[in-house]
C-alpha positions in Angstrom: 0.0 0.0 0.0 1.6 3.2 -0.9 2.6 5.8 1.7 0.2 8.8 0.2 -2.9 6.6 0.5 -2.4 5.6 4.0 -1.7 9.6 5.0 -4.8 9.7 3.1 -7.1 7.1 4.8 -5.3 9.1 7.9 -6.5 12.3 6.9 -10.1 11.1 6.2 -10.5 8.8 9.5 -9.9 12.6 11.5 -11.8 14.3 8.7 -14.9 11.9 9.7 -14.5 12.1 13.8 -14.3 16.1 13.6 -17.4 16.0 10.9 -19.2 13.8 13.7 -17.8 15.8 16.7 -19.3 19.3 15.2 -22.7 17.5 14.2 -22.9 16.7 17.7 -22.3 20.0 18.7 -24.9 21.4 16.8 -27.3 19.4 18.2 -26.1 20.1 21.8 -26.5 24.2 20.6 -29.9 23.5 18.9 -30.9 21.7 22.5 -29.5 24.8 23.9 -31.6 27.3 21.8 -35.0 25.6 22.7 -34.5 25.6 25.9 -33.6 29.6 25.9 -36.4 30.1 24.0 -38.6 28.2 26.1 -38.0 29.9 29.3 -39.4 32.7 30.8 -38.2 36.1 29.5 -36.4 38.4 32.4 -38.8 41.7 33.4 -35.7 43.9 32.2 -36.6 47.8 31.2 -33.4 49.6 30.9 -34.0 53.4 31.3 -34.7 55.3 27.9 -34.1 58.7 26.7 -36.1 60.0 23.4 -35.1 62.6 21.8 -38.1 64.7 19.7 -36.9 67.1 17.1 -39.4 69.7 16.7 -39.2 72.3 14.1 -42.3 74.6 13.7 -46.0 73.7 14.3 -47.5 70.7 12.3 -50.5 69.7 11.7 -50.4 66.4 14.0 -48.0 67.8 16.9 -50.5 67.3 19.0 -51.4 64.0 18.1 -47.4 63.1 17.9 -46.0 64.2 21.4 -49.9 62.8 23.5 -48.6 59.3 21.7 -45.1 60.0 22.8 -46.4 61.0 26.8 -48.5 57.9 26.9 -46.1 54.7 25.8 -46.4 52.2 27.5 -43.0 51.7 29.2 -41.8 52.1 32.7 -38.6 54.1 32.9 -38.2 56.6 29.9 -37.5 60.7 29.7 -38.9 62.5 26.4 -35.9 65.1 25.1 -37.8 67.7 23.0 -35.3 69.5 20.6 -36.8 72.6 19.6 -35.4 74.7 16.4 -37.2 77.8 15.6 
């Protein structure tokens, strides 16, 4: 048997146990993902800043910055830019 098939039956036999090592491993991290994706989400707000540009009166201001006041999130402070 020549020398460069037997480096080459080498080469495939590690060639096969990483292909089966990573397939593994993806279905470890596919076990991993359901499970995170299953389980309750954390009650984390981070604080929030928004800033509004506001450049001369429009038609819907009003409408804009009463849906801006009344989101529906716990912890945020409205920044009203105002250019004349």
């Amino acid at each position: 048997m020549p020398v460069l098939f037997e480096i080459f039956l080498v080469l495939a036999a590690l060639l096969a146990v990483q292909s089966i090592i990573s397939l593994l491993d993806g279905f470890r991290f596919l076990r991993y993902v359901r499970l995170s994706l299953e389980a309750p989400r954390p009650n984390f707000h981070p604080p929030a800043a928004v800033i509004v540009p506001v450049k001369g009166l429009d038609d819907q201001l009003e409408t804009h910055v009463e849906c801006l006041l009344t989101q529906d999130y716990p912890d945020y402070t409205l920044i009203f830019a105002l250019a004349e």
